[in-house]
Each structure stands twice: as structure tokens, then as C-alpha cells.
C-alpha positions in Angstrom: 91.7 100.8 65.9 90.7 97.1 66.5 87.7 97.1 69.2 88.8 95.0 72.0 85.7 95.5 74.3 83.5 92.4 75.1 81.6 93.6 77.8 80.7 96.9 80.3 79.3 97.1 83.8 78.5 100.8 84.4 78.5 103.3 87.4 80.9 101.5 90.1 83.4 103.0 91.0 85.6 100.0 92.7 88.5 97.1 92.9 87.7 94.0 91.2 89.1 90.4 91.7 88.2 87.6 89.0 86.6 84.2 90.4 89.4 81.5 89.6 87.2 79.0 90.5 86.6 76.6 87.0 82.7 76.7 87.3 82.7 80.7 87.1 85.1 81.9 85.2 83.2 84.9 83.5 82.5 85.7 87.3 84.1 89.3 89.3 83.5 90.5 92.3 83.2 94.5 92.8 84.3 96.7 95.9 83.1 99.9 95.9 85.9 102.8 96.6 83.4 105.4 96.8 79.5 106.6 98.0 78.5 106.9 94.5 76.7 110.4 94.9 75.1 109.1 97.9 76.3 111.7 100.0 78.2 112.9 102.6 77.4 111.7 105.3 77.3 108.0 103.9 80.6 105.7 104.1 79.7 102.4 103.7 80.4 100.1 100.8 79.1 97.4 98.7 80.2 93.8 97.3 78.8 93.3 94.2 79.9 90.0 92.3 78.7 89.9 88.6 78.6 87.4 86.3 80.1 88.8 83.2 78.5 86.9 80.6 81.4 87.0 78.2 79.5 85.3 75.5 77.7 89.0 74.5 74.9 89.3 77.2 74.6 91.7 79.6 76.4 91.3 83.0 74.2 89.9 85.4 74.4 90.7 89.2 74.2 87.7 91.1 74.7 88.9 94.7 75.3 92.1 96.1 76.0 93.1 100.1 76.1 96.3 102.1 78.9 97.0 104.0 79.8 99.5 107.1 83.0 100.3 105.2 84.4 101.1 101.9 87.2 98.7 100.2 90.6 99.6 100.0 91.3 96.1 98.3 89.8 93.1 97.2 90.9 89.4 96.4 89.6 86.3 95.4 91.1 82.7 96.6 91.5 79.4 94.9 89.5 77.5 97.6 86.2 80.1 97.1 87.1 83.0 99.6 86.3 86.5 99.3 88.5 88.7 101.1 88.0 92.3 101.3 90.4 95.0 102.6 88.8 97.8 104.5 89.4 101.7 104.8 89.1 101.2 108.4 91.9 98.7 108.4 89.9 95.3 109.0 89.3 92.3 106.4 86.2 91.3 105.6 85.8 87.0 104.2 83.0 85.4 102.7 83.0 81.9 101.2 81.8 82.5 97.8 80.0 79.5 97.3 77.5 80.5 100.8 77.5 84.1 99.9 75.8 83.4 96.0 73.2 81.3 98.3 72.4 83.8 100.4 74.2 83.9 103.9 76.2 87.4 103.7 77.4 87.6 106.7 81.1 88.2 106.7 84.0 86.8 109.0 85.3 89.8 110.1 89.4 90.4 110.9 91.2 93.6 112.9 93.9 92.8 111.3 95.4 97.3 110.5 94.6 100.8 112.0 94.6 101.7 108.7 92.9 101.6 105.6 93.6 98.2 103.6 95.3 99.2 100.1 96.1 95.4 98.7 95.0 92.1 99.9 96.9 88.9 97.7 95.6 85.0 98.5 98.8 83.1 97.9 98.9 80.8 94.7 100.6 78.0 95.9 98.9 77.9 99.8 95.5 79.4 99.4 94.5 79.8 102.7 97.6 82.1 103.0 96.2 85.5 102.7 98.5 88.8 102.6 97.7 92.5 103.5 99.4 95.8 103.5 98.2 99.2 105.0 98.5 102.7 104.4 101.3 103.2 107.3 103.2 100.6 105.3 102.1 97.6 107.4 102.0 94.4 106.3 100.4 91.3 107.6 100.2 87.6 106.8 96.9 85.8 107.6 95.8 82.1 108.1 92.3 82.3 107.3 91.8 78.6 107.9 92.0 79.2 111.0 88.8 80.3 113.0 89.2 83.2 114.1 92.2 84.1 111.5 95.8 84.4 112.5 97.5 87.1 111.8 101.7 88.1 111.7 103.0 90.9 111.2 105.8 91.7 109.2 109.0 93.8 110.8 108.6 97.6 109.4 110.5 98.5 106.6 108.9 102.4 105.4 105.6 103.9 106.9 105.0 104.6 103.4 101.8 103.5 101.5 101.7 99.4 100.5 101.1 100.4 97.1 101.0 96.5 96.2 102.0 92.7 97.9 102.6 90.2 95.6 103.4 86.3 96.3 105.8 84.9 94.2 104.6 82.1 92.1 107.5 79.5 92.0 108.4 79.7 96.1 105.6 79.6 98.9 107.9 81.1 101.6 108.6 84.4 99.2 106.7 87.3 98.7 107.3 91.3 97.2 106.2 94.1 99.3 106.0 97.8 97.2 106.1 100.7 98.9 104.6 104.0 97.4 108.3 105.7 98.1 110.0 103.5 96.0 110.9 100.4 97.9 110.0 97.1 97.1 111.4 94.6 99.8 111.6 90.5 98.4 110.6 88.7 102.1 111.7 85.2 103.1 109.1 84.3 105.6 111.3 81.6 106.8 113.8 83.9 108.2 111.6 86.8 109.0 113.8 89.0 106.5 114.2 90.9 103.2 115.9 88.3 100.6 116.9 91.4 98.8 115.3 95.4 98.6 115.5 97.2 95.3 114.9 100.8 95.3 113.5 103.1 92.7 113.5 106.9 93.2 110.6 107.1 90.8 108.3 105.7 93.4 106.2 102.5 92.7 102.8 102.4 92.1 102.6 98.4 91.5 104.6 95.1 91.1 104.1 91.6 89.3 105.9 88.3 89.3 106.4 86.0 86.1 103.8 83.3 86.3 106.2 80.5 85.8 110.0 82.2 86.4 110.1 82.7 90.4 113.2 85.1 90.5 111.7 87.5 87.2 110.0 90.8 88.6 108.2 93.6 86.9 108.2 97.4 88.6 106.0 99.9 87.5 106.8 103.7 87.9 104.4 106.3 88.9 106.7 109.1 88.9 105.4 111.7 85.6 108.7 112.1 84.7 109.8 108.9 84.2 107.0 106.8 83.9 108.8 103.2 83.3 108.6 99.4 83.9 111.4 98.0 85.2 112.2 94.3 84.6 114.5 92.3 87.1 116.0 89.4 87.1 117.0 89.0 90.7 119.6 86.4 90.0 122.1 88.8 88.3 121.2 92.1 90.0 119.0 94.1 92.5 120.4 97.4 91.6 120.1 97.2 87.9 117.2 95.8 86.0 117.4 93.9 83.4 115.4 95.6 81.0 113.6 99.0 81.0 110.3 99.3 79.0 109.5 102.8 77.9 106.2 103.6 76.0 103.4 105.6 79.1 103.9 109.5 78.9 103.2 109.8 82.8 103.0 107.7 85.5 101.9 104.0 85.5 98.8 103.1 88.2 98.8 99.6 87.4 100.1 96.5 85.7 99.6 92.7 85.5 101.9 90.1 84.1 99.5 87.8 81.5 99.5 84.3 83.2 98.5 82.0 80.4 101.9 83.6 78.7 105.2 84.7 80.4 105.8 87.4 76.9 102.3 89.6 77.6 102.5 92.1 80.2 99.5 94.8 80.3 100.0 98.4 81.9 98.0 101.7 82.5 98.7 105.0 83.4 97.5 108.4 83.8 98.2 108.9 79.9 95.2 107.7 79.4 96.8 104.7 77.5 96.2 101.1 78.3 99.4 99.3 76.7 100.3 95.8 75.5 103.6 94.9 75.8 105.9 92.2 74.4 108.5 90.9 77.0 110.4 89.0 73.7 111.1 92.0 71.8 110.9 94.9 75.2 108.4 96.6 73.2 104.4 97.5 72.4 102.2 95.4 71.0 99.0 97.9 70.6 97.1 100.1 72.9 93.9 98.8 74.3 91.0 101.3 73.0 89.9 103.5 75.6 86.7 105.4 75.5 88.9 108.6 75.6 90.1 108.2 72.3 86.9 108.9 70.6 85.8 111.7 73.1 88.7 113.3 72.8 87.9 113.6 69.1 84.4 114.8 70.1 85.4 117.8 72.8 88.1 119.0 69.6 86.0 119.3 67.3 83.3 121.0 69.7 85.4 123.4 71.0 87.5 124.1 68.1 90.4 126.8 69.2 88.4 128.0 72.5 91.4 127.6 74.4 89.4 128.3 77.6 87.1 125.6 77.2 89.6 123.0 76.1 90.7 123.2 79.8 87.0 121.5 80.7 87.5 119.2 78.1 91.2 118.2 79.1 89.5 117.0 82.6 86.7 115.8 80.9 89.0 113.5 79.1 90.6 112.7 82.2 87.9 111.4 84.0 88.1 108.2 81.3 91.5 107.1 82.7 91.4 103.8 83.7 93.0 103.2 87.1 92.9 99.7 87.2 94.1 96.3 84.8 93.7 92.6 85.4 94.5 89.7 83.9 91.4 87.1 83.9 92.8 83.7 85.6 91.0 81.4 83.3 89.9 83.1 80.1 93.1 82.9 77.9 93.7 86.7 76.1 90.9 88.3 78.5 91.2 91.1 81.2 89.1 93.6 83.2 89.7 97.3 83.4 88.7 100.1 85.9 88.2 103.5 85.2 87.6 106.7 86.7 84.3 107.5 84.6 82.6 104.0 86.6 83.1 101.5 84.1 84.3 98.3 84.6 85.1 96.3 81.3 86.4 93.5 79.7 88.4 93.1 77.0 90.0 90.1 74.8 93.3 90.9 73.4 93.4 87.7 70.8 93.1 89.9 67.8 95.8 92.4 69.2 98.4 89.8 70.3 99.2 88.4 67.2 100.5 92.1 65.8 103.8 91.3 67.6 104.4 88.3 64.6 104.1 85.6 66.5 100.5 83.7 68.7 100.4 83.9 71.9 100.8 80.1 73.7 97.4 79.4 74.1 97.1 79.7 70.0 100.1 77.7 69.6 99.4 74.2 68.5 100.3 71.3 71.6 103.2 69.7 70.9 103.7 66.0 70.8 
């Protein structure tokens, strides 16, 4: 299998947001998710931002600051805010730019009761930031404001905000997924759903096209029918257009490639990371995961010893990656979470051109 793997930070368990500023674009930031073996009494959190040094060296850290609290999200602005979302249901906002030189302190937002599960900095208005909670809140902040302002949107489930996404064509539209299966399309001019589609599956997360504002992608995290659902909200929201099937259980996360519109990236709790081609509805080539060759390993250490395969089936499992993002700047490159504490990236170039055609950024310019 083609190695993909540029790059590895190890032991942090965490969300990551890519810098989009143009000066760092091999730069992430890290929110941790968990103590780390710290213990049990210990809840706070850390933001480490890294420069990934995509050219073969070692990821450096460049910055890193202690927290009080954990993140449940993190996100990264095109004017140079941090924002991070909070498992005690505030947001957290550094200026990048006076954080790397040493002033850490955060601006600090009550904007939920509960914990923060996705924070998204609008595209086309930057200093538009969205949030939604675990009681299926969902917020809209100005953070040029000082102090922030915050509106809230009407309630639509209590379930989980598994994912808030702002469409990329239309400032005053954004997607709200709920972990029950409802994903409501807002106009925040009228203070109302545009449209709701429902999945009984459940939806673990959601991703406009980059350049088609009324194409949406929803991921499934239901085991039993672990699919991605394409829409084209201009001919239905009760049928999708297309359906992709290829994950064996249920999808955790997904991203839509935005240097081109054909490359979508999922991963599940198969343990596979997949590569999808929107032109043809169908896989491109896994991404290599580590739990490919340590599956090998654990079979041929434990042979036939059916009770020790179960240790190594959750050995195995503890290498699923829970997390996939698209790098705003580097064409063909994303980062990947998993549960064994790595955070990697990854360059897709040599995979891409498998599905018979180069991606746009290989394409020759026209004219």
C-alpha cells in the first residue's frame, strides 16, 4: 500500500484546526480532549499549536497554554483567531499572532451550560463565529465585538450538535447536525430553517461543497448503515442525490477537499480512512492506517488463541482514527486524529491520481 504519511506528533489526545493564515500554513493548533494519564482529579486542558514542518522535520511546538478546561472543539479564523470550545460550555479566543509572542491570556465567552462540541469561523465573514452544545444549542457570535455578542438560535432537538457548518457560497446560511439525525439548513435573515433533512441513521458530521452553495454531504454513524449521503438541495430534501457506500460501521468524521469539489475524505470506526471520488460515487484508496500493519502483527502472535484475539481486536481498535481534516492551504494534504494519540499528516497526491484523472491543482492553467 502507497505510504501517505508525511509527518506524526505523538501522545495528544485532541481537536485540531489548521492555521489558514498564508505565512503558516504547515502550522495546527491542538486541544486536548483528555488529562493524558494525569489523573483524576485533574480536568484542565492544554493549547498546543505546532508547526508541522511538512518538509520532513520534526514538528516543532511553538507555543503551548494551560487551561482550566478541556476542549470540546477548536477552530481557527482567517483574520488570526483561536477559538476554543469548552466542556464547561464557554469559548476561549486568542489572537494567534499575540499568543506565538507570548501574551496567553485568553478572551473568555459564557456563551453554553454545556460542553462546546463544534465551533466553525465563517468563511465569507470571519469575525462570524458559530457554536453548538451538547443540549443541542446553538449560538452565533461576533467576536469583533469587545466583549463578544452572542444569539442564540430557536431550538430545534436537545440532541448533541454533532457538527455546524457555514455554507461557503451564502453568508446568511448555515447547516446545523444533530446527533439524532437532523440537520436543519438556517437562514439567519429570517431566524428560520431554509429546509431540515432527516436521517434515521443519526449524523455524526456534515460538509458543504467548497464552491457549490446548495451541495451537502451527510455522514452516517449508525453501524448498520454507515453511509454518506449527497444532497443537492435544489431538487430534493428528502432524497439525496447520491449515496456513497464503502465504511463497514459508522462514519465519525468527514471533510469535503477544498482545493477540489471531486475529493471527499471520510473515517469511521472500521478503522478505514477512505478517499472518495464525487465524479464516479466511488473509492479512490484507503489512507494507511497504523492498524493495518498491527493487525498483521497481533495475528500472527496469537495465531488461533481465540481468547487472546479478543485483546488484540481492542488493541486494534485503539488505532481508529476519530478525526479528518482537510489542510486549507497545502493542496492534497490533511491531518488525522486517532485514538492511540497521534496526530498526523498525510498527502494524498500519489493516491488521487488512481481514480484516472489529476486532481485540479495538477491540472495545467488554462489560457
Amino acid at each position: 500500500m502507497l505510504s501517505t504519511k508525511i509527518t506524526q506528533i505523538d501522545d495528544k489526545s485532541c481537536n485540531i484546526a489548521w492555521c489558514p493564515l498564508n505565512a503558516n500554513p504547515n502550522t495546527v493548533a491542538l486541544g486536548t480532549k483528555d488529562s493524558g494519564g494525569v489523573g483524576f482529579e485533574d480536568y484542565g486542558g492544554e493549547l498546543d499549536i505546532y508547526d508541522f514542518n511538512l518538509g520532513g522535520n520534526t514538528p516543532e511546538l511553538l507555543q503551548t497554554v494551560k487551561t482550566a478546561n478541556r476542549f470540546g472543539a477548536l477552530a481557527w479564523s482567517t483574520v488570526g483567531i483561536i477559538a476554543g470550545g469548552m466542556t464547561d460550555g464557554s469559548i476561549l479566543l486568542w489572537q494567534s499572532r499575540e499568543l506565538l509572542g507570548g501574551d496567553n491570556k485568553p478572551t473568555n465567552v459564557s456563551a453554553h451550560k454545556t460542553e462546546i462540541k463544534s465551533l466553525a469561523f465563517h468563511p465569507l465573514a470571519p469575525y462570524k463565529l458559530s457554536a453548538g452544545g451538547s443540549d443541542g444549542h446553538v449560538s452565533i457570535l461576533d467576536v469583533s465585538k469587545n466583549p463578544p455578542t452572542t444569539t442564540g438560535l430557536p431550538s430545534l432537538s436537545a440532541s448533541e450538535v454533532a457538527k455546524i457548518a457555514w455554507n461557503t457560497q451564502v453568508e446568511h446560511i448555515i447547516a446545523v447536525a444533530h446527533a439524532d439525525g437532523l440537520v436543519a439548513v438556517w437562514d439567519l435573515k429570517q431566524m428560520k430553517p431554509w429546509c431540515q433533512l432527516r436521517s434515521p441513521e443519526g449524523v455524526s458530521d456534515i460538509a458543504w461543497n467548497p464552491t457549490q452553495g446548495l451541495h451537502l454531504v451527510t455522514a452516517s454513524s449508525d453501524d448498520r448503515n454507515p453511509i454518506i449521503k449527497l444532497w443537492d438541495l435544489r431538487s430534493s430534501t428528502s432524497m439525496p442525490l447520491a449515496t456513497l457506500t464503502g465504511h463497514t460501521q459508522g462514519i465519525l468524521s468527514l471533510d469535503w477537499c477544498p482545493h477540489d469539489e471531486t475529493l471527499l475524505i471520510s473515517t469511521g470506526k472500521d478503522n478505514r480512512t477512505i478517499l472518495w471520488d464525487l465524479f464516479t460515487l466511488k473509492p479512490i484508496a484507503d489512507i494507511p492506517n497504523d492498524a493495518d500493519d498491527q493487525s498483521q502483527q497481533i495475528d500472527q502472535a496469537l495465531g488461533d488463541n481465540s481468547a487472546t484475539s479478543v485483546y488484540g481486536s481492542a488493541a486494534v481498535a485503539q488505532l481508529k482514527r476519530y478525526h479528518v481534516q482537510w489542510s486549507p492551504l497545502k493542496r492534497g494534504v490533511l491531518a488525522t486524529c486517532s485514538l492511540d494519540r497521534k496526530v498526523q499528516a498525510h498527502s494524498v497526491n500519489g493516491l488521487v491520481t488512481q481514480c484516472g484523472r489529476p486532481p485540479k491543482w495538477l491540472k495545467p492553467s488554462s489560457g
